[in-house]
VEXDREN-2710 file (C-alpha; in Angstrom, 1 decimal):
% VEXDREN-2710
k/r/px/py/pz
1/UNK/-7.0/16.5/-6.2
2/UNK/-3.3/15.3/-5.9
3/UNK/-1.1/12.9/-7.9
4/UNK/0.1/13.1/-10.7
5/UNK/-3.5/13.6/-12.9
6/UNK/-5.8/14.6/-10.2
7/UNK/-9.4/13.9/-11.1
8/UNK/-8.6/13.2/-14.8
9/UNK/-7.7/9.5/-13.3
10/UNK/-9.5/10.1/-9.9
11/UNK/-13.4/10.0/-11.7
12/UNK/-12.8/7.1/-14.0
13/UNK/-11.3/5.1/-11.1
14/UNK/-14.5/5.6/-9.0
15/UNK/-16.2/4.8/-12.0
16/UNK/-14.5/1.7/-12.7
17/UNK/-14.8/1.1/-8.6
18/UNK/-18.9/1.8/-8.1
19/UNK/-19.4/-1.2/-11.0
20/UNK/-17.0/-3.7/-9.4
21/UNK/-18.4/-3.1/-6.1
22/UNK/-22.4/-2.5/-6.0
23/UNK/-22.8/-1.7/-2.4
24/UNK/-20.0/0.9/-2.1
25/UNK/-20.6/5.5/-2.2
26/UNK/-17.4/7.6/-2.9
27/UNK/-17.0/10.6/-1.6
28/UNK/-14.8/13.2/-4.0
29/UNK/-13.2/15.0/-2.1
30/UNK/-11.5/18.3/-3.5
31/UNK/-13.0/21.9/-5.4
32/UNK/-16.4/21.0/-6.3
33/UNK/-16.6/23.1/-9.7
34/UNK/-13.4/20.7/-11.2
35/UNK/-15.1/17.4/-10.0
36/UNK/-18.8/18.6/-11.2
37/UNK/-17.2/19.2/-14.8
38/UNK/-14.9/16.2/-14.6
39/UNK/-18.4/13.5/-14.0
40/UNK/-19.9/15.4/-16.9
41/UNK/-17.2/14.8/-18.7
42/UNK/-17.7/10.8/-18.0
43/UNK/-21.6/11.5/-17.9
44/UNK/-21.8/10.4/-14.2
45/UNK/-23.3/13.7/-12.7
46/UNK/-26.2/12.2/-11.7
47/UNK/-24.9/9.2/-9.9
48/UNK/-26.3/9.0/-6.3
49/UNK/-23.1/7.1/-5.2
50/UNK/-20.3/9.6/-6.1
51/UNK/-20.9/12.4/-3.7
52/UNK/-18.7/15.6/-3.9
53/UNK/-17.3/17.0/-1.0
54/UNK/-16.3/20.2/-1.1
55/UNK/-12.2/21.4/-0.5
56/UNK/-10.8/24.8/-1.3
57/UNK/-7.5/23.7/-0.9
58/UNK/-4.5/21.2/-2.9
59/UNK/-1.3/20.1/-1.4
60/UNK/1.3/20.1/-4.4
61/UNK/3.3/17.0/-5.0
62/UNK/6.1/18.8/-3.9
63/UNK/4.9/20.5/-0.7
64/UNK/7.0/19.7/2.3
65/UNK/4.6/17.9/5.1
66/UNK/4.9/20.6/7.7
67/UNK/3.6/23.1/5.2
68/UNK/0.6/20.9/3.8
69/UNK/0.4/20.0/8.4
70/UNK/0.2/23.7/9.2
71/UNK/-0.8/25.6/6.0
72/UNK/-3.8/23.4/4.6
73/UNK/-6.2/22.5/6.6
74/UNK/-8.8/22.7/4.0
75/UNK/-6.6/20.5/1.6
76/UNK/-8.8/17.7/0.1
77/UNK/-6.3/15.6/1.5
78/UNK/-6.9/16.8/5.0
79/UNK/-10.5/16.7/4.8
80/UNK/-10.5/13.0/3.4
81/UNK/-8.5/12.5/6.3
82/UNK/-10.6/13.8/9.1
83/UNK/-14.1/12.3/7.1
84/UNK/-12.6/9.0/8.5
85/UNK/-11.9/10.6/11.7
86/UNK/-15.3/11.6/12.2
87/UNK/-16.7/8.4/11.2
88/UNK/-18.1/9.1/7.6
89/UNK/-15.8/7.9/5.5
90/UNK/-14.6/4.1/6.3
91/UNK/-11.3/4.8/4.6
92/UNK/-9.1/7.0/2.9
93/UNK/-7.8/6.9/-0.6
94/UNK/-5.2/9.1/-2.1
95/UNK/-2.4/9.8/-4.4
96/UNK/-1.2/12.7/-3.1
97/UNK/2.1/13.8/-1.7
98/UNK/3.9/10.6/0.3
99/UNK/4.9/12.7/3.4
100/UNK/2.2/15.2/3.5
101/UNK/-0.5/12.4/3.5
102/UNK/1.9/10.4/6.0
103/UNK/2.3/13.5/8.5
104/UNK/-1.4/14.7/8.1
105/UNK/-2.8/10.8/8.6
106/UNK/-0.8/10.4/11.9
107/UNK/-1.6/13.6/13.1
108/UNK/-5.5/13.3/12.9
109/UNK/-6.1/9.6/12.8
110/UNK/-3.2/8.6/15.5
111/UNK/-1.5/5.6/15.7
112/UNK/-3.0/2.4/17.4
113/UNK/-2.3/1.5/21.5
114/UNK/1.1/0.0/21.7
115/UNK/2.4/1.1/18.1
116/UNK/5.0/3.5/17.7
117/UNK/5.6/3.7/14.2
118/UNK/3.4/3.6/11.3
119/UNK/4.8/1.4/8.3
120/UNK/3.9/1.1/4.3
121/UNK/2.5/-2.2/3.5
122/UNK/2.1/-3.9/0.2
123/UNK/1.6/-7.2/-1.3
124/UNK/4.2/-7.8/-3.9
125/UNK/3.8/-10.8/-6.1
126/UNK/5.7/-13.8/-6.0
127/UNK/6.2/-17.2/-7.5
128/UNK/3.3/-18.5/-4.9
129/UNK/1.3/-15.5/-4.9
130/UNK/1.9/-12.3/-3.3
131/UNK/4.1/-11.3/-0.1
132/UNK/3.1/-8.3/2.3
133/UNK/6.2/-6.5/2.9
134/UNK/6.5/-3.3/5.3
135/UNK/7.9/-1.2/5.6
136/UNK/8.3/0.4/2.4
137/UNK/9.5/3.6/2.9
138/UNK/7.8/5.1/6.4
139/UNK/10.7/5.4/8.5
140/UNK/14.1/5.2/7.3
141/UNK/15.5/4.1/10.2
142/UNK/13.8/1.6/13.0
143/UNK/14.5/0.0/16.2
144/UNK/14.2/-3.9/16.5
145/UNK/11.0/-3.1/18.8
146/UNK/9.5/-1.1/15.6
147/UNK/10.8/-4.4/13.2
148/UNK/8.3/-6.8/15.8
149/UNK/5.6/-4.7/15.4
150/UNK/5.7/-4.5/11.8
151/UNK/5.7/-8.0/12.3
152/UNK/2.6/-7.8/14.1
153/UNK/0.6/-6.0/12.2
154/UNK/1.9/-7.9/8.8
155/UNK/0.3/-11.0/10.2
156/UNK/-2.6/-9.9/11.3
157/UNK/-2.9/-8.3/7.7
158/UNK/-2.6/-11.5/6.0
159/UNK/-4.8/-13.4/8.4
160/UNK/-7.6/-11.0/7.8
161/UNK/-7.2/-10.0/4.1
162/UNK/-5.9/-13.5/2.9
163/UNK/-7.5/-16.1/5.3
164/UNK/-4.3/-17.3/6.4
165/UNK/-4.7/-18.4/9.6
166/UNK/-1.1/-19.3/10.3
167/UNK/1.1/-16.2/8.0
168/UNK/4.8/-17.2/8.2
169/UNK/6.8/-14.1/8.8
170/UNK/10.4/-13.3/7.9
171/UNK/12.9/-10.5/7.9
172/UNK/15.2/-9.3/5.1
173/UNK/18.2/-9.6/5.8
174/UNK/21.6/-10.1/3.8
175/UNK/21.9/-13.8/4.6
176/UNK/19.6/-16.4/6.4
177/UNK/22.6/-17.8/8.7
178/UNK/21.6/-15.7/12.5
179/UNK/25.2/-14.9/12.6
180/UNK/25.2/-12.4/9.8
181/UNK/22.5/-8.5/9.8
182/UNK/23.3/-5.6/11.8
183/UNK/22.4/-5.8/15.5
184/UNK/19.0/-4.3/15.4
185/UNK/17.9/-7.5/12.3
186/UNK/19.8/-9.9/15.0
187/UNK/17.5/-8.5/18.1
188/UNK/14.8/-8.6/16.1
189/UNK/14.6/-11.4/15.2
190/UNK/15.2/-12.5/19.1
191/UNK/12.0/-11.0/20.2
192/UNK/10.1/-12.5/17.1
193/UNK/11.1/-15.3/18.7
194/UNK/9.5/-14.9/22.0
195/UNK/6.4/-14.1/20.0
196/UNK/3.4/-16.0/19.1
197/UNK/3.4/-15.7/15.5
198/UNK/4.9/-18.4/13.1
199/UNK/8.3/-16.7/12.5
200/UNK/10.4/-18.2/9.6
201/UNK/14.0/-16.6/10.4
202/UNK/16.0/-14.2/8.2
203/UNK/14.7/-14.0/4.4
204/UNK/17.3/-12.9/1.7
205/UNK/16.6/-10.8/-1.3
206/UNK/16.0/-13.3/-3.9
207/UNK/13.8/-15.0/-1.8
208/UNK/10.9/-12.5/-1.2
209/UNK/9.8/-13.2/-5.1
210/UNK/10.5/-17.4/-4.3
211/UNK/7.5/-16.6/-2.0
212/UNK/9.7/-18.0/1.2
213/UNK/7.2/-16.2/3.7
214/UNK/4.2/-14.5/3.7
215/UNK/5.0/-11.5/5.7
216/UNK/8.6/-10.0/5.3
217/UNK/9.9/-7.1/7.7
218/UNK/12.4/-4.8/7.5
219/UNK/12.7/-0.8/7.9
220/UNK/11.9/1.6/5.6
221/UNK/15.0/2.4/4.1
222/UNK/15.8/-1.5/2.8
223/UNK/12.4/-1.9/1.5
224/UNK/12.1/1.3/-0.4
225/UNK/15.2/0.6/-2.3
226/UNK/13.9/-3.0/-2.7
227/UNK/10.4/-2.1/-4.0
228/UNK/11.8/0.8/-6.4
229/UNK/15.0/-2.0/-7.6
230/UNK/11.6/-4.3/-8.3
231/UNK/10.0/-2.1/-10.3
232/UNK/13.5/-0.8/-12.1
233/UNK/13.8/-4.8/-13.1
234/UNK/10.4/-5.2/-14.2
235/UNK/10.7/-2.2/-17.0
236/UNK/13.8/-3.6/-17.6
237/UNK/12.9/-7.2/-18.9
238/UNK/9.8/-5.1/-20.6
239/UNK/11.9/-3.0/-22.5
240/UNK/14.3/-6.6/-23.8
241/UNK/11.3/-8.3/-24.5
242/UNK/10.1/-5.4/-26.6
243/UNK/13.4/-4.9/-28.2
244/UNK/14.4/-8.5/-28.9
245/UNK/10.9/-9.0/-30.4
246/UNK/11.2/-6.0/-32.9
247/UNK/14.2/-6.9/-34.6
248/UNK/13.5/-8.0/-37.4
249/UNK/10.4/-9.4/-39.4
250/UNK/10.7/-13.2/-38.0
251/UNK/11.1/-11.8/-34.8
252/UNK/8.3/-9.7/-35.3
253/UNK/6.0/-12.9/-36.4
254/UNK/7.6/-14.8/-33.2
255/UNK/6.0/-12.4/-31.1
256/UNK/2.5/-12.5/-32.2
257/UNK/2.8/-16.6/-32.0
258/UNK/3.8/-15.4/-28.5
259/UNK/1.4/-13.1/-27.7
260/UNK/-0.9/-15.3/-25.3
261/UNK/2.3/-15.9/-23.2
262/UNK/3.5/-12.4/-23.0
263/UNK/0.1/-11.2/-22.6
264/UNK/-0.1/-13.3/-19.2
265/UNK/3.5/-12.3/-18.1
266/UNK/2.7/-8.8/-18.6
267/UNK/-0.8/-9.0/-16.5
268/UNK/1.3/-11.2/-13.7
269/UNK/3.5/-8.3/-13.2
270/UNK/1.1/-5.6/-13.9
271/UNK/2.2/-2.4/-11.4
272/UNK/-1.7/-1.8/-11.3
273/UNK/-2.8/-4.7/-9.6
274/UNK/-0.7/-4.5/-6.7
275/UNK/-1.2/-0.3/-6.8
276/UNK/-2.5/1.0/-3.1
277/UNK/-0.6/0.8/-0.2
278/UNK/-1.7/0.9/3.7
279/UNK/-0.6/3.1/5.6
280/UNK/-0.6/0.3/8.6
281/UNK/-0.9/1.3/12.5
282/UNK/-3.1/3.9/12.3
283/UNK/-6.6/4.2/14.0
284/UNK/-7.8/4.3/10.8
285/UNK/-7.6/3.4/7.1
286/UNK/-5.6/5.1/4.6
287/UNK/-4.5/3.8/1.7
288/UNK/-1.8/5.6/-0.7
289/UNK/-1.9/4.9/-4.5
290/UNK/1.2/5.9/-7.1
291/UNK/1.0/9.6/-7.9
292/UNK/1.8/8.2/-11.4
293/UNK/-0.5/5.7/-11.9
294/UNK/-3.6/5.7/-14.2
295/UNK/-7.8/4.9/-13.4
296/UNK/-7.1/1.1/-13.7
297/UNK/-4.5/1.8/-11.3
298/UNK/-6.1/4.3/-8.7
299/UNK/-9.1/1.3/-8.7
300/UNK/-7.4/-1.3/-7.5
301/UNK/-6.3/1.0/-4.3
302/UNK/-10.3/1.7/-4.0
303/UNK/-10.4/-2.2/-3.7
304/UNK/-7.9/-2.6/-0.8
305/UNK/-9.5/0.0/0.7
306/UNK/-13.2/-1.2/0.5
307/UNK/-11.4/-5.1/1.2
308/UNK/-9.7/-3.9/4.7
309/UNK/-12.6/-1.9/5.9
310/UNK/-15.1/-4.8/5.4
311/UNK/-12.1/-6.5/8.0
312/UNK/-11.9/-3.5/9.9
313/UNK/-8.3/-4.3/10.0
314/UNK/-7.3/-1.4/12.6
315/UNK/-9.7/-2.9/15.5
316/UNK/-8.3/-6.1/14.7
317/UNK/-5.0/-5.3/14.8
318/UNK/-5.2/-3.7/18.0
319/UNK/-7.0/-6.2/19.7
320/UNK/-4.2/-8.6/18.7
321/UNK/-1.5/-6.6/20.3
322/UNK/-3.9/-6.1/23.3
323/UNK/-3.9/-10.1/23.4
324/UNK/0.1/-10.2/23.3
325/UNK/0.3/-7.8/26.0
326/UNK/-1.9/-9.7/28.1
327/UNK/0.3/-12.6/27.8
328/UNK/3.4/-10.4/28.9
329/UNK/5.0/-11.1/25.6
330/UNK/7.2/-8.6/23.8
331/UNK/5.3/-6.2/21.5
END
């Protein structure tokens, strides 16, 4: 029921999701009068695999999270929430309120054995691909310990999801020489070293979108200012390209000759395809999409989700820092 559009994106996304994915049920969670007359709209009232769950209750965009935490506990964000608790829901997808989903999550789900801190996590694309970066915006400020287990659980994310059997991790940082970062980059990046995974060393700016590593740390604070300066550029060099191509007639007849090309550079940097982002830590799966975006959009977080619970990524995870502890290495 939250975002931006609520069901209006919501219904078509499922939609969209229960063709892609054949073997896959929904559960709608939220007031079951507006879902039953938002599938008629979309003629999908009778399909077995969208089942509506029932919620009396909405947190608003703009609730604060101790409010949505103490005052709605029949929100359909809550219930989503505690369906994967209770084991009948593999995952949770929403685009909701940021902090209320955040608070709520870590407050029924709780974090994994050995984690302190819950990060954002999203692949970003790049020159070679895509790059998980975390965290985006979960804690503002973290310790170096907090920086090595976002580290962790990065890698083990890649590994899983991607295949990559050997993810190279980095950490932002505003130079790649060790003498340069603020004490907690510089102590992070000590323990990484006493690690096991395949740490690359500091990681500037530029070079998260060069691809340099597959997995680049830093707290939440530099990497939501990052992510949101990413998408900022993005408009921007859509909005040029749009007003350098409407000139003028020639430039007009330029751009259709162009229109194959721009039509791949817009899909390579399409917001929607890299739309869902874990909430990574948790003894669960939840999965937060952009209030803002639309059914194309809201899919794609469907996808992650349905992608990282057929890798049960939380067990894995935690079995991984289970194996570091064992070895007496830093965690």
């Amino acid at each position: 029921m939250g975002g931006d559009y609520g069901p209006s994106v919501v219904i078509p996304a499922a939609i969209r999701a229960l063709e892609a994915h054949p073997k896959i049920n929904l559960i709608l969670v939220g007031d079951k009068d507006v879902l039953n007359d938002a599938l008629l709209q979309h003629n999908a009232q009778d399909d077995e695999r969208l089942i509506i769950h029932h919620a009396s209750q909405k947190v608003e965009m703009d609730e604060s999270p101790a409010s949505a935490l103490r005052g709605k506990k029949d929100s359909s964000m809550r219930v989503a929430i505690n369906l994967v608790k209770d084991g009948t829901a593999a995952a949770c997808v929403s685009a909701g309120n940021t902090g209320a989903l955040m608070a709520t999550a870590r407050f029924v789900l709780k974090t994994l054995p050995g984690i302190e801190r819950v990060a954002i996590v999203s692949a970003l694309p790049t020159i070679k691909g895509h790059t998980y970066v975390l965290d985006l915006g979960a804690n503002i400020d973290s310790s170096a310990e907090h920086l090595v287990q976002f580290a962790v659980m990065g890698a083990v994310l890649a590994e899983l999801v991607d295949g990559n059997k050997n993810p190279s991790v980095g950490l932002l940082n505003i130079g790649q020489e060790e003498i340069k970062g603020n004490e907690r980059v510089k102590e992070a990046a000590r323990l990484l070293k006493e690690t096991d995974l395949n740490y690359h060393g500091f990681v500037e700016g530029d070079g998260l979108y060069r691809g340099e590593v597959d997995v680049l740390v830093c707290d939440g604070f530099v990497g939501n200012i990052a992510l949101k300066a990413s998408e900022g550029v993005i408009h921007m060099i859509r909005h040029f390209l749009r007003q350098s191509f409407g000139r003028n007639i020639f430039t007009k007849i330029a751009g259709l000759i162009a229109s194959p090309v721009l039509k791949h550079f817009r899909d390579e940097l399409d917001p929607r395809a890299y739309n869902g982002a874990n909430f990574i830590g948790l003894q669960g799966i939840v999965i937060k999409s952009h209030g803002g975006t639309d059914d194309v959009g809201f899919a794609n977080a469907i996808k992650i989700a349905i992608i990282e619970a057929e890798h049960d990524v939380p067990s894995k995870i935690s079995k991984h820092l289970e194996a570091l502890l064992e070895d007496g290495k830093t965690v």
